[in-house]
C-alpha positions in Angstrom: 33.3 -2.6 -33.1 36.4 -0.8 -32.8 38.0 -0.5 -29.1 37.2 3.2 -29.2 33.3 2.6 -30.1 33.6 -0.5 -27.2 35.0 2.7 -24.6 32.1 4.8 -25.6 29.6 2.2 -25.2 30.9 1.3 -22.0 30.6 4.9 -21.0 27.1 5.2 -22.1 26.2 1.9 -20.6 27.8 3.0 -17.7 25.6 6.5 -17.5 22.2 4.4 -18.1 23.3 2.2 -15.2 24.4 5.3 -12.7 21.0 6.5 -13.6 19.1 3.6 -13.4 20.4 3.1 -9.7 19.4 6.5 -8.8 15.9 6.1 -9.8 15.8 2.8 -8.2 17.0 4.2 -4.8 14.6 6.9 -5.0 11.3 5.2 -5.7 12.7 1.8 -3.5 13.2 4.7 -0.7 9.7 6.0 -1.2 7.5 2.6 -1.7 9.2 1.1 1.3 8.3 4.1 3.1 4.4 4.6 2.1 3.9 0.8 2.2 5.0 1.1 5.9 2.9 4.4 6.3 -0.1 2.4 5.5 0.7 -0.5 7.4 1.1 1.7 10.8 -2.5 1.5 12.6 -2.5 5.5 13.9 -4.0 6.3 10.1 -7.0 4.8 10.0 -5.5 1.7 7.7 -5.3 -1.7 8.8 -2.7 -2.8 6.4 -5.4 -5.0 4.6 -6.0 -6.5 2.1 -4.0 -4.5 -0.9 -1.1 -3.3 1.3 1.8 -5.3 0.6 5.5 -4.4 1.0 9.3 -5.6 0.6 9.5 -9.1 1.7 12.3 -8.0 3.8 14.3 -4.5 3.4 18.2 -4.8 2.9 20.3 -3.7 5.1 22.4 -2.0 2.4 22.8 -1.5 -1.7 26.2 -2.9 -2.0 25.0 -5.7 -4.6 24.0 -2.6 -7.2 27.2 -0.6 -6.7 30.2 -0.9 -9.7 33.5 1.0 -8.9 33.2 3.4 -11.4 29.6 3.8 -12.8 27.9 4.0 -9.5 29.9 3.4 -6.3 27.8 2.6 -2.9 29.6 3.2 0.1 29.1 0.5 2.5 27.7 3.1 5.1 25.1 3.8 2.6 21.7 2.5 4.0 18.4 2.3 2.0 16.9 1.0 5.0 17.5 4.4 7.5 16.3 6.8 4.4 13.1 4.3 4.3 12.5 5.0 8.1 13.4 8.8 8.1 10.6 9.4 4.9 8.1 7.0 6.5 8.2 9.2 10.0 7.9 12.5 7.8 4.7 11.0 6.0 3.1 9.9 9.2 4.0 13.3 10.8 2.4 15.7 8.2 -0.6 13.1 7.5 -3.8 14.5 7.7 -6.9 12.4 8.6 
């Protein structure tokens, strides 16, 4: 492999991995929040048996970030967005 093919496989690699982290956060965001959804009592779902979540959600996705390909800002919290879509589910669900 020549150093130009290594760049270009880097930058490849690098788009996969940008990607990758987006669909992560997105369906991470959205299980966390439907798992808790189901777990609240007001819908007529005890939680029970099948309704298991995250162990214990992160504060925040720092681990996943890389300083070019896909940079998290600190600030950035998965945990907030799961909170915000889980109260938009419970408000517009319909017994």
């Amino acid at each position: 492999m020549t150093l130009e093919e290594l760049i270009n496989a880097r930058a490849i690699a690098g788009a996969t991995y940008a990607a990758a982290i987006e669909q992560l956060h997105t369906a991470y965001v959205n299980l966390a929040a439907i798992d808790q959804a189901l777990m609240n009592g007001g819908i007529g779902h005890d939680g029970a048996p099948d309704v298991r979540t995250f162990a214990e959600l992160p504060q925040c996705q720092e681990k996943f970030a890389h300083p070019v390909f896909a940079p998290i800002a600190p600030a950035q919290c998965w945990r907030g967005e799961v909170t915000s879509r889980r109260d938009e589910i419970l408000k517009g669900f319909e017994q």
